[in-house]
LOMI-310615 format. One record per residue (C-alpha): residue number from 1; x, y, z; residue in three letters. Coordinates in Angstrom, 1 decimal, decimal comma. Layout:
# LOMI-310615
+-----+--------+--------+--------+---------+
| num |      x |      y |      z | residuo |
+-----+--------+--------+--------+---------+
| NUM |      X |      Y |      Z |     ala |
...
+-----+--------+--------+--------+---------+
This chain:
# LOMI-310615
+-----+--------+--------+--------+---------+
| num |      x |      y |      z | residuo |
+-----+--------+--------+--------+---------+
|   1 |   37,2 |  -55,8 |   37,3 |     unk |
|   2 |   40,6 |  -55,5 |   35,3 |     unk |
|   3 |   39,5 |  -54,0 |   32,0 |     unk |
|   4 |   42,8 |  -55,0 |   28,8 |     unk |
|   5 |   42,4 |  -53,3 |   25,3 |     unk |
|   6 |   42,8 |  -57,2 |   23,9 |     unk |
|   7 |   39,7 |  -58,3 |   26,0 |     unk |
|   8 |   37,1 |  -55,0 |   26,5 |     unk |
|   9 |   34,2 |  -55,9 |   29,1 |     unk |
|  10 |   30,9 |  -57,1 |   26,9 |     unk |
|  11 |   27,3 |  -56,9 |   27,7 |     unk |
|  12 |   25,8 |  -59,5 |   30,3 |     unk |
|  13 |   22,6 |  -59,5 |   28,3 |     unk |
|  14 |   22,0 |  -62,8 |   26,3 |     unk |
|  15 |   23,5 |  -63,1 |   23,1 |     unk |
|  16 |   25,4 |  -59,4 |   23,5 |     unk |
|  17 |   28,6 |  -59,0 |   22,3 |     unk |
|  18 |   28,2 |  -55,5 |   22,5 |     unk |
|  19 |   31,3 |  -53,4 |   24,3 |     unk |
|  20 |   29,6 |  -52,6 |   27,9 |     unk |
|  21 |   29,8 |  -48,7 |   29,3 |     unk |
|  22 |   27,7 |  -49,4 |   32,1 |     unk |
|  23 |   27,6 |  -51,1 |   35,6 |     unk |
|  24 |   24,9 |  -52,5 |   37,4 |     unk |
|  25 |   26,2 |  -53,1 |   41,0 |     unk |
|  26 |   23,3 |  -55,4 |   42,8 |     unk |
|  27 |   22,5 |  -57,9 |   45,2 |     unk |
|  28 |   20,0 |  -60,5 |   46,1 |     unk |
|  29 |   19,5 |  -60,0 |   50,2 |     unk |
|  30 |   18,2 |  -63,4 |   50,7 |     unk |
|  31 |   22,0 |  -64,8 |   49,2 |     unk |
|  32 |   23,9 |  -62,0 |   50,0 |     unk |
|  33 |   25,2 |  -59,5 |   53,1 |     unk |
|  34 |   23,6 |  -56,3 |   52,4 |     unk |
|  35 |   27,4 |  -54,5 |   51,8 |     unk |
|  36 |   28,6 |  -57,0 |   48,9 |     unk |
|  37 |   28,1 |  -56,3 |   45,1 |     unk |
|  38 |   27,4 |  -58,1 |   42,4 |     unk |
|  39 |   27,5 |  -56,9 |   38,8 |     unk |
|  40 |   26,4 |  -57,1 |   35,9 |     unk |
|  41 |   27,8 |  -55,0 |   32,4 |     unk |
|  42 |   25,5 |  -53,7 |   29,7 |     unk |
|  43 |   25,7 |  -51,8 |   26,6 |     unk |
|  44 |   23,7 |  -48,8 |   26,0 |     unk |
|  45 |   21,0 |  -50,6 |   23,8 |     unk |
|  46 |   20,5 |  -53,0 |   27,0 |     unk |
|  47 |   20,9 |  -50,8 |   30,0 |     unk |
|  48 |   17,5 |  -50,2 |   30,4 |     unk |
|  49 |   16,2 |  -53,6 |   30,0 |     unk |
|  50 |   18,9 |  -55,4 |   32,6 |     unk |
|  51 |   17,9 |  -52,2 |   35,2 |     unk |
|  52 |   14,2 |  -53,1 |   34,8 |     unk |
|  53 |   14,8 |  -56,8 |   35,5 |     unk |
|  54 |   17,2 |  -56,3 |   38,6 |     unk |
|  55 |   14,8 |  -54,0 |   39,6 |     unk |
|  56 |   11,4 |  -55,5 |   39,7 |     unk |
|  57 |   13,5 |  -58,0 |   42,3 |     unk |
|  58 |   14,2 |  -55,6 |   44,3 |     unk |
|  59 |   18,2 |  -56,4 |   43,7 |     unk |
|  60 |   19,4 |  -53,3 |   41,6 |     unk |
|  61 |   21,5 |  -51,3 |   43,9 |     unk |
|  62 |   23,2 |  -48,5 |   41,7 |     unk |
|  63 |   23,8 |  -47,8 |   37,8 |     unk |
|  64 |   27,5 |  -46,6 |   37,5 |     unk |
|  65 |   29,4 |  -45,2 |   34,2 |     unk |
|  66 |   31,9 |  -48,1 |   33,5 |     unk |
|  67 |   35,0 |  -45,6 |   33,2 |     unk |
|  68 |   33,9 |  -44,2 |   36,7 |     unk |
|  69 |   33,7 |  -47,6 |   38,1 |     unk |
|  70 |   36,7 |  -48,8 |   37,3 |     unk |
|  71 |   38,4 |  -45,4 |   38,5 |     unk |
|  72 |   40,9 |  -45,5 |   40,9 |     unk |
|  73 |   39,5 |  -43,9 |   44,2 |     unk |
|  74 |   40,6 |  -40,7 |   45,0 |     unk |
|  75 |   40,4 |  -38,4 |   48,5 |     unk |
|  76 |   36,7 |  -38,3 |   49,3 |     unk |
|  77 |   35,7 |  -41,1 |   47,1 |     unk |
|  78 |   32,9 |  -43,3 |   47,5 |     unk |
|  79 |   33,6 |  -46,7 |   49,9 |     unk |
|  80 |   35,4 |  -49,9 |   48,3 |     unk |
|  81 |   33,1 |  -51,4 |   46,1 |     unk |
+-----+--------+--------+--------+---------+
């Protein structure tokens, strides 16, 4: 997810043009292996609403800082997302 100051990451909720800080990594295990990640970016204001939908599926996987997602990994690092 290559973040540019010309096009900053919005919010995935509908209708949000809202600059996103956060990152919801998920996955549906009936479409997907259990390893891959989806995502989904949300703004503060809809953070909690997007987490409570993914969720109640039982897809929401982890809720990750947008600056610490797009870090570059470093010794002892989580595994590639």
């Amino acid at each position: 997810m290559a973040v540019s100051d010309e096009n900053p990451p919005i919010c995935s909720a509908k209708g949000c043009r809202t600059a996103a800080v956060w990152v919801l990594a998920w996955n549906n295990p009936k479409l997907h292996s259990p390893e891959r990640r989806k995502t989904w970016l949300a703004c503060e204001e809809h953070r909690e609403h997007l987490s409570h939908f993914l969720g109640a599926r039982g897809f929401l996987k982890d809720v990750v800082a947008l600056a610490e997602w797009e870090a570059p990994p470093g010794p002892g690092s989580a595994a590639d997302r």
